[in-house]
C-alpha positions, -999 to +999 in steps of 0.1 A: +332+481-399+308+454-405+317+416-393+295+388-400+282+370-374+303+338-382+332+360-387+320+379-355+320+348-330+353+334-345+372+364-327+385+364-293+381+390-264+415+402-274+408+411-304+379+433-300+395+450-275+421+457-301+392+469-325+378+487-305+414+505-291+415+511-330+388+535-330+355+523-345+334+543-327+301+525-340+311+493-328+304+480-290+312+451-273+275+445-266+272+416-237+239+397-234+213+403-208+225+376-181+210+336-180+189+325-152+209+312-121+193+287-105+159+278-094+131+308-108+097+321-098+066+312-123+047+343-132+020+335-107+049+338-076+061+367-098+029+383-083+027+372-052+056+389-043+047+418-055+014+420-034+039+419-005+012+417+024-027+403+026-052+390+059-062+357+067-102+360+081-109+335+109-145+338+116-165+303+125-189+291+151-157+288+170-157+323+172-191+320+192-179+294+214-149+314+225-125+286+215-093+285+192-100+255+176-133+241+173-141+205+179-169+199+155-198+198+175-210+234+174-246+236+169-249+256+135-278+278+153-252+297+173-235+311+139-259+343+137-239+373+135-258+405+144-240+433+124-218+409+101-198+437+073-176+423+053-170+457+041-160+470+077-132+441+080-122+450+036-113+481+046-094+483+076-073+457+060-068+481+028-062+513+050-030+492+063-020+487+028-027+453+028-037+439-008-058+408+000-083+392+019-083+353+024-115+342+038-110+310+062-143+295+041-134+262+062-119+258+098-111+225+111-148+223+128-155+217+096-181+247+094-186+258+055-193+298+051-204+285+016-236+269+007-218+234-004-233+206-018-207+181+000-220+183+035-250+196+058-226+211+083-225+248+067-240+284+068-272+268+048-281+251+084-275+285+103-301+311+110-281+336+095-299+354+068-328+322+072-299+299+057-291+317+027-265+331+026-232+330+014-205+344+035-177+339+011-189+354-014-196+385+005-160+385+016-149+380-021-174+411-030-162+432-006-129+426-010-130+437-049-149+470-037-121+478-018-091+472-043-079+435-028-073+407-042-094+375-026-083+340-019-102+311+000-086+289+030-102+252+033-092+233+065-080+190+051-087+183+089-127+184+097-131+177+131-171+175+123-174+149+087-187+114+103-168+104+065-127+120+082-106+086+075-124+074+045-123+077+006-153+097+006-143+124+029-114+128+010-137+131-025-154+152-005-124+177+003-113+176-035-151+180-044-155+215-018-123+228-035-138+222-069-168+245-056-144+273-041-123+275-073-150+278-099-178+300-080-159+329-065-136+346-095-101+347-099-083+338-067-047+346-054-042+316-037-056+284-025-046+282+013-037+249+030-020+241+065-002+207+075-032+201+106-046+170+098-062+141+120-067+144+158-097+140+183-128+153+168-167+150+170-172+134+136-209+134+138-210+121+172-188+095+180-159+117+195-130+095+188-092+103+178-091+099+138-052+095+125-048+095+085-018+089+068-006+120+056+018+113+030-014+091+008-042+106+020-052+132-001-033+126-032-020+164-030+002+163-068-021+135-079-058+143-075-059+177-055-036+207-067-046+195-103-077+211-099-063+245-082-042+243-113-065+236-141-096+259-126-072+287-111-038+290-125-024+320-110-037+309-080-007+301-057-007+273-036+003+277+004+009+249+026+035+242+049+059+222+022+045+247-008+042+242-041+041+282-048+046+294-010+058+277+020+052+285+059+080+304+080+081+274+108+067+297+136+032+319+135+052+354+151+056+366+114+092+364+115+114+351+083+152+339+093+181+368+088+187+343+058+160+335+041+164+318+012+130+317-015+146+284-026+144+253-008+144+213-011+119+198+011+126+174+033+096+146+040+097+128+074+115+093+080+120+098+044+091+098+029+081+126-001+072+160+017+038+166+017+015+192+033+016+182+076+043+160+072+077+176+065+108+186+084+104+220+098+141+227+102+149+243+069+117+259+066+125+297+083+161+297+062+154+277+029+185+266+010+207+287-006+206+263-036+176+246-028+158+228-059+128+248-063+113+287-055+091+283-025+095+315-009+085+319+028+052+332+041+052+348+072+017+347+091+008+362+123-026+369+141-030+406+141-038+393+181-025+366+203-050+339+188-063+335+153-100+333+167-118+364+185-113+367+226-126+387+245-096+387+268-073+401+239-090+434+233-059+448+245-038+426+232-041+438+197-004+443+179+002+476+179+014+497+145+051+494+158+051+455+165+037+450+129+062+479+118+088+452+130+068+423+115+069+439+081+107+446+082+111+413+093+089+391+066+085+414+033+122+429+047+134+394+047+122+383+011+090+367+024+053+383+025+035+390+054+002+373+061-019+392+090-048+371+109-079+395+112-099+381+139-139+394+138-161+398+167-190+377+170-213+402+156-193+403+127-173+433+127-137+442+137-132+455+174-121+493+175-088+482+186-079+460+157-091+489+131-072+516+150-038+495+152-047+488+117-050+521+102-021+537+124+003+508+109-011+514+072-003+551+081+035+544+095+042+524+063+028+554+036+048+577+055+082+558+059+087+551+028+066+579+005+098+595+001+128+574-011+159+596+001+184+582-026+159+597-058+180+623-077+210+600-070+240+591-092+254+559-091+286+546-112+302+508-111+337+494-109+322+470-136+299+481-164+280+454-185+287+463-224+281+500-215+249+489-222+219+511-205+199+480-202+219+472-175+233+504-163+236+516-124+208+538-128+184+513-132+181+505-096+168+543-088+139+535-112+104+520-105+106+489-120+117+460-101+128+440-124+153+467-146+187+461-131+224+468-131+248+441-138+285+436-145+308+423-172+309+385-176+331+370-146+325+397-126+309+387-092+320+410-066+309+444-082+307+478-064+285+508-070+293+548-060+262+563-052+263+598-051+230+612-032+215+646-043+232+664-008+234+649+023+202+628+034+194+615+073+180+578+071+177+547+088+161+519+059+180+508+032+163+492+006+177+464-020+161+440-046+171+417-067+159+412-104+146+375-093+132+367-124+169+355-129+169+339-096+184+346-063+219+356-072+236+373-046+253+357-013+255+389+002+260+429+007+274+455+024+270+490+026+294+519+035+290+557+037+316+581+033+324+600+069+351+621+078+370+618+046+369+578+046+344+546+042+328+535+071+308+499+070+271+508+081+252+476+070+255+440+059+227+416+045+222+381+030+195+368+011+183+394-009+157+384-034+128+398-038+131+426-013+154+432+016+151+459+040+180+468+063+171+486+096+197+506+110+200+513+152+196+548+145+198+574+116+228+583+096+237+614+075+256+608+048+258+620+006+275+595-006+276+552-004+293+522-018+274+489-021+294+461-024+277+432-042+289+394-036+274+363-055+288+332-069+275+342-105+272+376-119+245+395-093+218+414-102+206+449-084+172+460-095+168+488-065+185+505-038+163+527-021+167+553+013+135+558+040+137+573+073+110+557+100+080+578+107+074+576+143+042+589+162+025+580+199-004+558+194-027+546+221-057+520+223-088+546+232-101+516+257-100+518+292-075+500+308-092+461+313-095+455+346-068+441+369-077+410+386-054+399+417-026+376+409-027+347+438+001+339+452+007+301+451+030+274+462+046+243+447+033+212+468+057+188+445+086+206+449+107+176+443+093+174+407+102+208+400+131+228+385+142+262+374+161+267+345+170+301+352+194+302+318+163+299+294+137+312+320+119+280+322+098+261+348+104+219+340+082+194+361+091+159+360+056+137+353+027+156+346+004+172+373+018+203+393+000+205+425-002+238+441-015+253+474-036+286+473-035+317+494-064+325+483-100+323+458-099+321+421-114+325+388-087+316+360-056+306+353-031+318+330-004+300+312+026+311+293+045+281+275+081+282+270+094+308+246+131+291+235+113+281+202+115+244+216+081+225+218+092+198+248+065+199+276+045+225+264+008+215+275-020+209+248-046+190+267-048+194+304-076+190+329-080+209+365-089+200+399-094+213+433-092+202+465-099+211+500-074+187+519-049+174+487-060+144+488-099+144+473-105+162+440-132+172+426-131+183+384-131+221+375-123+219+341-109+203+310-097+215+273-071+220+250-046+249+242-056+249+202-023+255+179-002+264+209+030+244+194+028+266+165+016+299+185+031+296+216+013+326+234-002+335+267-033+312+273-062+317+298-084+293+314-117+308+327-127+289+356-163+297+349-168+299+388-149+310+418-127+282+434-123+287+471-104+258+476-068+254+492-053+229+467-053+232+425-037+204+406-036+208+369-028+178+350-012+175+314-027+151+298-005+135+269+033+149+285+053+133+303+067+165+318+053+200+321+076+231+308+062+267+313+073+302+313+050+315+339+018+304+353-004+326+373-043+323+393-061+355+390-095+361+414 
């Protein structure tokens, strides 16, 4: 039979049924492949997700000041790395499977690993290879060697440039990123955070420097332009996007629903621009939001971006970032790791043990996908069409799929495993060059002659792994799909955890005394046992010693609420309570983002009977524990 294609449209579903009830067996009711559905990834993000997981490399004269942040006023002579081998810190990151390296070519010290032309503070003034050399590049070389893809990080905030406030600093910004995107090769991403403006050295007159972030550096206008125009499948990363946008909280965690579409929200209503949007909406997205900025999920491989001492064992171990992977890449989002180099300019043992141990738990969970050799068959078959047949989500390709007949949007698929399999990872995808599709899941195995539910996920996307409490044994599933359109599923896939002991090989760091201590402003303090939480009206906490010490230690609150948590504080001692004498003063560096354990190191032993540790911009003080150590 032969129709022509005038003829062809003019005929309703009712009569091709009837046609094809008729028996012409070389005609089909061949449906098209299925129209986007809301906002779509560019091919750039199109890659990004597919990398899945790459390192962020924070290595400054910070690290040789032992600070988190630095404050500008490093000397450059103490950047002088000993053993500095960008090779060593390449491959650990690629024997974790991780398939980039972002070098941190400015901090907000302002400290340039790159010989720049914009400014004198860099690794030109340093004694490091006699001031020539060029630590970004070597990063970028090393990272190709090893099979990674490279990507620079340059700090907006320089807490150094006498020129921070001004035109010029800014022309200066947009003229560094000019230098970063045409010198070092193709780049997978231009990396930005939201810190901009604060108390800094700017060349020595140590002042508080606030810009307005919504003008300043003319982001769409003046500055991604040239990210665009000199790298354009470079994604951009700030905090607000344009290609990737940050997960609201630095423990490498995306929401249970985590949508890769969002509408950004500015603040007070002004456009959303990097360091000055509403955070709210950023760990969830919006299930229709307006555009695809999918969540990045970054997390120092240690407590602190910057190398301490004090961490060694406090490195993440393989299962922690086990749970950190199932929790961003699982949850749609990458994973972004913080690699953290001594001063000499290697990796510590611990960080490339827990590193290699993790990229060896991840090759062995999921070399072996449990549902291969399956069969799968549909309630709903698209035009009987393979194209988008139920045995395209057991291929390789993640952007095959199944899909059902037009109007179709709660689909279910049979899969039939070859014999029984034992797992606990289940595996989904979406085909998300047609967008994110799908509301939701569920799963159900067939036990004891009858379905059983097992799992149930939103968000899908571009990846979506479901962890089960323990293993199940089953040979045959259902997956029940549920979208507002027609869905898409691109893979379904079955692991089983590989499990093994793992141990740091460093003696145990020595255990220093906790003090007992005493509240001397008892009045001022409460204890909110319900959220674990310490709350002192006003801001100094006054306590009385039982004995000598050398530190203190300070966990902050750990609700996810940022009240009273202390970022500039200063210490005092006192023999009677009533005459202090200074001990010492700083800042907890990025603690509202990272809100770990910090440590004050005294830097001598205070024998006095009275401590009084004063917050200096709260109004009260919130903490989860706080400790003196001898």
């Amino acid at each position: 039979m032969v129709l022509s294609m005038r003829k062809f449209s003019s005929l309703n579903k009712i009569l091709v049924t009837q046609i094809l009830v008729l028996g012409s067996a070389s005609f089909l009711w061949a449906q098209e492949a299925l129209k986007p559905f809301g906002a779509v990834p560019t091919e750039r993000q199109l890659r990004w997700h597919e990398m899945e997981m790459y390192c962020l490399i924070h290595y400054t004269p910070t690290t040789f000041q032992d600070k988190e942040w630095g404050f500008g006023d490093a000397d450059p002579a103490i950047f002088n790395p000993s053993h500095f081998d960008a090779h060593q810190i390449a491959r650990a990151a690629a024997s974790a499977g991780f398939r980039g390296l972002i070098s941190v070519a400015k901090h907000h010290d302002g400290f340039c690993l790159w010989p720049t032309k914009t400014t004198t503070y860099s690794i030109a003034r340093s004694p490091w290879k006699n001031g020539k050399g060029d630590m970004v590049r070597e990063f970028m070389e090393a990272s190709r060697e090893n099979g990674l893809k490279f990507g620079v990080y340059l700090s907006a905030w320089d807490r150094n440039d006498t020129r921070y406030g001004t035109p010029a600093y800014a022309e200066a910004y947009r003229e560094q990123l000019t230098e970063l995107m045409s010198n070092y090769g193709e780049l997978f991403t231009s990396w930005h955070d939201g810190a901009n403006g604060g108390d800094g050295y700017y060349g020595g007159r140590k002042e508080k420097r606030i810009i307005d972030r919504t003008t300043y550096y003319e982001w769409e206008k003046k500055t991604w332009p040239i990210v665009r125009k000199l790298q354009p499948m470079a994604c951009i990363f700030s905090d607000v996007g344009p290609d990737m946008r940050w997960v609201g909280n630095e423990k490498g965690y995306a929401a249970e629903t985590s949508w890769a579409t969002i509408t950004p929200i500015g603040l007070n209503g002004a456009k959303p621009v990097p360091g000055a949007v509403e955070e709210h909406n950023l760990p969830t997205g919006d299930r229709f939001g307006r555009f695809w900025i999918p969540a990045e999920c970054d997390v120092p491989l240690r407590d602190g971006w910057f190398y301490h001492k004090n961490q060694d064992l406090r490195v993440k171990t393989p299962e922690q970032l086990f749970e950190i992977y199932l929790k961003s890449v699982g949850h749609g989002a990458n994973m972004n790791l913080g690699l953290a180099p001594m001063p000499e300019g290697i990796l510590h043992p611990n960080d490339v043990k827990a590193l290699q141990y993790f990229g060896r738990k991840l090759r062995k969970t999921f070399e072996t996908n449990l549902a291969k050799g399956a069969v799968a068959t549909s309630t709903s078959l698209r035009g009987n069409s393979a194209a988008f047949a139920p045995a395209n989500i057991f291929d390789d390709d993640r952007y095959s799929y199944y899909a059902p007949e037009d109007g179709v949007f709660t689909p279910e698929i049979e899969v039939t495993l070859d014999g029984e399999k034992e797992f606990d990872i289940i595996r989904l995808r979406e085909n998300i060059k047609l967008g994110q599709r799908m509301d939701s899941v569920q799963v159900w195995i067939w036990k004891n002659q009858q379905w059983q539910h097992v799992a149930s996920a939103t968000s899908i996307g571009a990846n979506r792994l479901i962890k089960l409490s323990e293993p199940i044994k089953t040979s045959k599933l259902k997956i029940c799909l549920f979208a507002p359109v027609e869905p898409t599923l691109s893979d379904f896939a079955l692991f089983k955890e590989f499990k093994e002991p793992f141990f740091f090989d460093s003696p145990a760091m020595e255990n220093n005394e906790r003090q007992s201590y005493s509240f001397v402003n008892k009045e001022k303090t409460k204890k909110d046992i319900e959220r674990s939480l310490f709350v002192i009206k006003g801001n100094e906490m006054v306590f009385k010693l039982d004995g000598s010490v050398t530190k203190m230690v300070y966990e902050p609150r750990q609700d996810g609420r940022k009240e009273g948590i202390v970022i500039k504080y200063a210490i005092y001692s006192s023999d009677d309570g009533k005459t202090w004498s200074s001990v010492t003063r700083g800042e907890f560096s990025n603690i509202l983002a990272n809100p770990v354990q910090q440590i004050v190191e005294f830097g001598k032993t205070i024998d006095a009977k009275f401590i009084k540790v004063v917050a200096l911009e709260n109004s009260e003080i919130t903490f989860k524990d706080l400790a003196f150590y001898k």
